[in-house]
C-alpha positions in Angstrom: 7.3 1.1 -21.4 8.3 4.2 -23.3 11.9 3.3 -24.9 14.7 5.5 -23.4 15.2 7.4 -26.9 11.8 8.7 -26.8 12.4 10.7 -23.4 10.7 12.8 -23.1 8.0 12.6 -25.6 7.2 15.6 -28.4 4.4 17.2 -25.9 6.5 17.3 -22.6 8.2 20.5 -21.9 11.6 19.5 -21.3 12.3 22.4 -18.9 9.2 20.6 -16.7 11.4 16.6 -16.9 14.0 15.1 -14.5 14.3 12.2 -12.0 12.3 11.3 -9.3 14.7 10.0 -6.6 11.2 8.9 -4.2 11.1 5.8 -6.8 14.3 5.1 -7.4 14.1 1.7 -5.8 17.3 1.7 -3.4 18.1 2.0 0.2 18.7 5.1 1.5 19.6 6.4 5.3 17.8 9.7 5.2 14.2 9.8 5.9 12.8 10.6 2.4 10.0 12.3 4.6 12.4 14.8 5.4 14.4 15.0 2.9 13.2 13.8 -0.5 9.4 14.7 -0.4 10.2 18.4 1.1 12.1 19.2 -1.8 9.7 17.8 -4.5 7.4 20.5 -2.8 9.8 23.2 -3.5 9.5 22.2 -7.1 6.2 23.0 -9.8 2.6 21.4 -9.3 3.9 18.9 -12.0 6.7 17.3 -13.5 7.4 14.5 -16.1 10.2 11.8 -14.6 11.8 9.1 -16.2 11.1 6.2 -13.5 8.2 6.5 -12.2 7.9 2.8 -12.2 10.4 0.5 -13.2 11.9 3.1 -15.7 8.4 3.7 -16.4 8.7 7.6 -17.5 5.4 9.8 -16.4 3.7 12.6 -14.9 4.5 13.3 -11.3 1.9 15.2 -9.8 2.9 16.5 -6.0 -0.3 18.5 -4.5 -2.9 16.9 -2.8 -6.3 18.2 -4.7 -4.7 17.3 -8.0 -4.5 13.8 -7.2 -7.6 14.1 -5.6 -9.3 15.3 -8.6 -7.7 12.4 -10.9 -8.7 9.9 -8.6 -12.4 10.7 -9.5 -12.0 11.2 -13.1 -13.2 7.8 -14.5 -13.2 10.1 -18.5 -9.6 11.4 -18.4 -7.7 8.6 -16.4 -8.3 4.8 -16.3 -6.4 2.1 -14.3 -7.3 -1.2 -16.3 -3.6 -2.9 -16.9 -1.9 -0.5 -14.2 0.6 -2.6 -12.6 1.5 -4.7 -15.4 1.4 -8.0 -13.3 -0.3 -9.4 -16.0 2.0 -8.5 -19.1 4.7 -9.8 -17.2 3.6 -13.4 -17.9 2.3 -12.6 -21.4 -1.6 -12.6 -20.2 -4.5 -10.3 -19.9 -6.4 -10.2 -16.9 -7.3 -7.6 -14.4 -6.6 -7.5 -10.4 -10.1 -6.8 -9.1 -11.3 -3.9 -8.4 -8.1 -2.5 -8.5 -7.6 -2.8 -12.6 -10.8 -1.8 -13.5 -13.0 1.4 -14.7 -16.4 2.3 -14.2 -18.8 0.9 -15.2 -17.6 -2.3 -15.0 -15.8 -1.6 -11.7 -19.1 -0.3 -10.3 -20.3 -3.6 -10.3 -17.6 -5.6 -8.8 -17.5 -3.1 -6.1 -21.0 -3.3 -5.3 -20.8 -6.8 -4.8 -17.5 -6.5 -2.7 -18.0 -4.2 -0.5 -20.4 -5.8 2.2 -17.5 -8.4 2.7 -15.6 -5.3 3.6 -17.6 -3.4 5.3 -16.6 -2.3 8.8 -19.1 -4.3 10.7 -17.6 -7.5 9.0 -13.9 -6.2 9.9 -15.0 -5.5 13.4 -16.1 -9.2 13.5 -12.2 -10.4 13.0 -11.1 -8.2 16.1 -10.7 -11.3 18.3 -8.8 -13.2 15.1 -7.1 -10.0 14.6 -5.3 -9.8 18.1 -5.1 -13.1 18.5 -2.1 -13.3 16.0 -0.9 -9.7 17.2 0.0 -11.4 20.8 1.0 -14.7 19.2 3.9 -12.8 17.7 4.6 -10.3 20.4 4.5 -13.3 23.0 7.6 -14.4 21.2 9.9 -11.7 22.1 7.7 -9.7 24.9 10.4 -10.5 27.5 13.9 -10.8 25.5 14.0 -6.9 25.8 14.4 -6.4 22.2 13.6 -7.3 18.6 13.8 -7.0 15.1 10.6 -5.5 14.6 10.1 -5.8 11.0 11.2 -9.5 11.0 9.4 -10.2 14.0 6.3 -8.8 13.6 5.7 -5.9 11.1 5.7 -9.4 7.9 4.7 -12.2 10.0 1.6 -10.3 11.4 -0.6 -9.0 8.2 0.6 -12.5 6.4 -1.0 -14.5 9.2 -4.1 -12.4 8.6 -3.9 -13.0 4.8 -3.9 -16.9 4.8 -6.5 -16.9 7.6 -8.4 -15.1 5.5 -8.4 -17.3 2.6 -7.9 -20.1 4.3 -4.6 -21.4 3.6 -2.1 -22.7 6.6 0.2 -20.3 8.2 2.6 -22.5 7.4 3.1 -20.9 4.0 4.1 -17.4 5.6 8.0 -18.0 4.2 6.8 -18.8 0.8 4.5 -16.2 0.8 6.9 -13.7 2.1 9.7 -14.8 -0.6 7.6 -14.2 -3.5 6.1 -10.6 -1.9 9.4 -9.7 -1.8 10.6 -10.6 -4.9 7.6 -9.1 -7.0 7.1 -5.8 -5.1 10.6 -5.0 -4.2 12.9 -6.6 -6.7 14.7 -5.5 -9.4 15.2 -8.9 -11.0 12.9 -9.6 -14.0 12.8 -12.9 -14.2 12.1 -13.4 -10.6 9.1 -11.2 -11.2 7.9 -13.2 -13.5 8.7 -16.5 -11.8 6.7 -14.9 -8.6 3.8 -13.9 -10.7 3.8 -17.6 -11.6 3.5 -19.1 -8.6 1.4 -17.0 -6.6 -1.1 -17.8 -9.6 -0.9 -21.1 -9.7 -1.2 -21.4 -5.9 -4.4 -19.3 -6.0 -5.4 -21.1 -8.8 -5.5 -24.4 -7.3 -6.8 -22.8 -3.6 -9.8 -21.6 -6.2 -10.5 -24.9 -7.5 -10.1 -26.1 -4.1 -12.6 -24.0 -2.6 -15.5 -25.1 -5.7 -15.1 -28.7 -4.6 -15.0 -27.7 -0.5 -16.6 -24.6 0.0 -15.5 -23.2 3.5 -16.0 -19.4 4.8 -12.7 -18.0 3.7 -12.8 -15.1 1.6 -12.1 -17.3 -1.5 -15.5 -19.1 -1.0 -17.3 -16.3 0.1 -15.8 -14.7 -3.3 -17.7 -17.9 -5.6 -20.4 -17.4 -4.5 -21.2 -13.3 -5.6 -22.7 -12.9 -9.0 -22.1 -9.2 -11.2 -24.7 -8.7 -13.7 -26.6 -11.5 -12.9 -24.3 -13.9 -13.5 -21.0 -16.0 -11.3 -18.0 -14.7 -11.1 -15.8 -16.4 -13.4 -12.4 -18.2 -12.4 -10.1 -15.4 -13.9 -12.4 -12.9 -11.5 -12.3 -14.6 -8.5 -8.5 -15.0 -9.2 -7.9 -11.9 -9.8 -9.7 -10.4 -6.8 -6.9 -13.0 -4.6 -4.2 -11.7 -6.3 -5.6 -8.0 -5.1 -5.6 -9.3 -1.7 -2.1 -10.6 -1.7 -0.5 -7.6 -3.3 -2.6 -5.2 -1.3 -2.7 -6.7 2.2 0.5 -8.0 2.7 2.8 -5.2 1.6 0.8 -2.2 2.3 0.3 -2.9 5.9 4.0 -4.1 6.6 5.2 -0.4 5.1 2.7 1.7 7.2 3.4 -0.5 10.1 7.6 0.0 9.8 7.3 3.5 9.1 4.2 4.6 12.1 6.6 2.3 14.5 9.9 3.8 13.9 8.0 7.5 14.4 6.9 5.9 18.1 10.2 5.1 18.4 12.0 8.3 17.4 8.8 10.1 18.9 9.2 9.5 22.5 6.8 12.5 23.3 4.3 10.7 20.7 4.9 7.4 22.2 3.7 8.6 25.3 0.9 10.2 24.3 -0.2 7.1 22.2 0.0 4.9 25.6 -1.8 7.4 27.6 -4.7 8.0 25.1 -8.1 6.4 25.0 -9.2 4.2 22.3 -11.0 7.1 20.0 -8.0 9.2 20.5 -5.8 7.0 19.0 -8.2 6.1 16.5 -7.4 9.7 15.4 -3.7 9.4 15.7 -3.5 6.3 13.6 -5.2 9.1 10.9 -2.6 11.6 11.3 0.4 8.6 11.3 -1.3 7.3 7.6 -1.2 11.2 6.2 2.2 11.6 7.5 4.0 8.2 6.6 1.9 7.2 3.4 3.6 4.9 1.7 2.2 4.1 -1.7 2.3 5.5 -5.2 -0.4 4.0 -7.7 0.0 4.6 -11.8 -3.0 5.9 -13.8 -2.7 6.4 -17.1 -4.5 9.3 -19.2 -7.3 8.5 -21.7 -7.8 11.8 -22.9 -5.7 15.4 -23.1 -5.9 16.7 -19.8 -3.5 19.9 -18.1 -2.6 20.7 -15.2 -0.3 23.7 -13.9 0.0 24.7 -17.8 1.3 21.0 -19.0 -0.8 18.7 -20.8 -0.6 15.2 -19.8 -1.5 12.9 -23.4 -3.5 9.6 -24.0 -1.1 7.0 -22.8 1.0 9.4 -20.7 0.9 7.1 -17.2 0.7 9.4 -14.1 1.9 8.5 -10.7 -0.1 9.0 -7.7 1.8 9.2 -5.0 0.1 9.3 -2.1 3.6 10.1 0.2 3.9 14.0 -1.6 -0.3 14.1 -1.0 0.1 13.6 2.7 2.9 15.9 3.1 1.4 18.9 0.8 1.8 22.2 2.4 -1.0 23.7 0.3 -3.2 20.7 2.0 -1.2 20.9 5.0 -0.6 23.3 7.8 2.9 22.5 8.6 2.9 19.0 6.7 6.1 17.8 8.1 5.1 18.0 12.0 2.5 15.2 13.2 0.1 16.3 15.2 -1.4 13.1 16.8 -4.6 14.8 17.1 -4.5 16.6 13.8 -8.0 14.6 12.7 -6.9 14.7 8.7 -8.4 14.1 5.7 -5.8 12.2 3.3 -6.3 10.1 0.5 -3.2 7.6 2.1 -5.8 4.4 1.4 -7.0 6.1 -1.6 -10.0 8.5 -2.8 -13.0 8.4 -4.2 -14.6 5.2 -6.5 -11.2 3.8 -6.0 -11.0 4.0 -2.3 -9.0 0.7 -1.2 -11.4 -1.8 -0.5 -9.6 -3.2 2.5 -9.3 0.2 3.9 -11.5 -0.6 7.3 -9.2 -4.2 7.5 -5.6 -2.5 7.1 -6.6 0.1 9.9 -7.8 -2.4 12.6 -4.6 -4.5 11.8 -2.9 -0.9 12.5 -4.3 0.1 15.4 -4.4 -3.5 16.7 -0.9 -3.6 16.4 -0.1 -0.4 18.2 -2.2 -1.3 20.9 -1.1 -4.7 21.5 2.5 -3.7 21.1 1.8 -0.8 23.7 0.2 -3.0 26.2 2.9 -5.8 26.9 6.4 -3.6 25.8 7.4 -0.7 27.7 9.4 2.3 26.5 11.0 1.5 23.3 13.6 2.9 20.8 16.2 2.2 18.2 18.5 0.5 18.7 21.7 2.5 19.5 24.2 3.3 16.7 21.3 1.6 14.5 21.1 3.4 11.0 17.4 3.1 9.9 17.3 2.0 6.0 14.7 3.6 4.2 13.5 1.7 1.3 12.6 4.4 -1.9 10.3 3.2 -4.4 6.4 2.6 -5.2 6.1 1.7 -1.4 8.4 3.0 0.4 9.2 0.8 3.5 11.6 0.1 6.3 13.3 -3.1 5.8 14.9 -3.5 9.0 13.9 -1.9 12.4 15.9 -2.8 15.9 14.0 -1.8 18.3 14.9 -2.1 22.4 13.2 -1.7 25.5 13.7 -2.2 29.6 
């Protein structure tokens, strides 16, 4: 981190520095859709914050074909020790393919993305709604539920240990140290979280080499890059990009594209009545309109943009929610139009495209679909105050929804 009394740096205009309230990692009661992210637009192409990330200071850029550009700029920009899981517990490896730069990354990509690929998502469809009813069984008839308790956590975990194999009675455990490393402000339970969740995959790894199964940990042993095995730290590092990614990410989108439906009756409707490729596009226009995450690059070489130039070691946040609500991108951003059809770079852009991409849509649509099929009319919960959680994903942590 940049200490405190070096804010901002020698090359950053202070007339172009301030805070960026869309991280600052509290509730708030306001949609920062509506609030927040409109006024950032108001603002220049460019900005330099102090807390982007965990009082991370960097470069906040707000239009959508800036960040589109940086996402394919491999010379100027590199992710490789990002997030900074890895320094909190004093070692050095990389999530995979997350932390990593062509032309390593190129690689490790290649040899990813059949397992990936939509044909092999479409093949977990029945698995996939299988655990969407399990949990919507539970409260189908009660008239009500909690529905980020209920169903927005429980549902993309299950997923996540079916995937690599491990019982689903680890969900709580799971979900404690998600929360606690994504969402808390605590350092030392950070650090205690990053712990475990290595360890565990650690020993599920070591597992999996003695009894190979056809989990995504197995499958993961046997790819080769360059010719050769992954190695232990790889193939850990590629789980660890699983938990962070397909836990968390999913959960947000899912809070946030439910509480629309539910303040959205119109769009609720329409939703219900559509075929299955309509809502295939509304899903689209929901992910521009309610992304949630913000990624950190960090600059290799001088680079400008809007007149300010951004210096090696300057870390830039991409924040996908000010992307998807551009109104140079955007005819007007801050209506959905369920049928819309948008490009966005929500689940990334370019080389760095998330991997799980085709995976965290079917769980999304699955879910609205199965949800839409057993629960009638639905809203919030009267006199209910919906908490918006600000930070590098923004989320809703608690969602009451009613129906009948």
């Amino acid at each position: 981190m940049t200490a405190q009394s070096d804010y901002p740096p020698a090359h950053v205009d202070p007339a172009r520095t301030g805070h960026c309230a869309l991280f600052d990692r509290r509730i708030v009661y306001d949609s920062p859709y509506e609030t927040i992210i409109p006024e950032i637009h108001e603002g220049p192409a460019v900005f330099y914050a102090d807390n982007i990330s965990f009082k991370q200071p960097g470069w906040v850029v707000r239009r959508h074909e800036d960040m589109k550009k940086i996402y394919n700029d491999a010379e100027n920009f590199h992710k490789s020790g990002n997030t900074g899981f890895a320094r909190l517990i004093g070692e050095d490896w990389n999530i995979i393919p997350t932390e990593l730069d062509p032309p390593v990354h190129t690689g490790f990509r290649q040899a990813l993305n059949p397992i990936f690929a939509p044909s092999k998502m479409m093949q977990l469809d029945e698995m996939v709604r299988a655990r969407a009813r399990q949990y919507i069984d539970k409260f189908k008839d009660k008239g009500h539920c909690e529905f980020v308790a209920d169903f927005a956590i429980n549902f993309p975990i299950s997923i996540f240990l079916d995937l690599i194999g491990l019982p689903q009675e680890r969900t709580a455990q799971f979900l404690d140290w998600e929360n606690k490393l994504l969402h808390g402000t605590d350092l030392d339970a950070r650090i205690s979280s990053v712990r475990a969740v290595k360890d565990l995959l650690i020993d599920t790894i070591a597992d999996r080499k003695k009894r190979p199964g056809d989990d995504l940990i197995s499958k993961t042993l046997a790819l080769e890059v360059d010719g050769r095995k992954w190695t232990d730290d790889e193939v850990f590092g590629h789980c660890f990009n699983l938990y962070i990614g397909g836990l968390d990410t999913v959960t947000s989108n899912m809070s946030l594209h439910f509480h629309h439906l539910a303040t959205h009756p119109d769009d609720q409707v329409q939703m219900r009545d559509n075929s299955f490729s309509q809502n295939v596009v509304a899903i689209e226009e929901l992910l521009r309109a309610y992304a949630a995450v913000s990624t950190n690059r960090i600059c290799s070489k001088p680079y400008e943009i809007d007149g300010q130039t951004m210096m090696p070691g300057d870390y830039v946040i991409m924040s996908t929610p000010l992307a998807g609500r551009d109104p140079e991108a955007y005819e007007s951003p801050n209506e959905v139009r369920l049928g819309r059809k948008p490009t966005h770079v929500t689940l990334g852009h370019g080389f760095h495209r998330c991997l799980g991409q085709h995976l965290a849509r079917r769980e999304l649509q699955t879910a609205i679909e199965e949800f839409l099929k057993v629960i009638p009319k639905f809203s919030i919960e009267p006199g209910f105050r919906t908490p918006f959680f600000l930070s590098n994903v923004i989320h809703i942590p608690e969602l009451p929804l009613t129906w009948g």
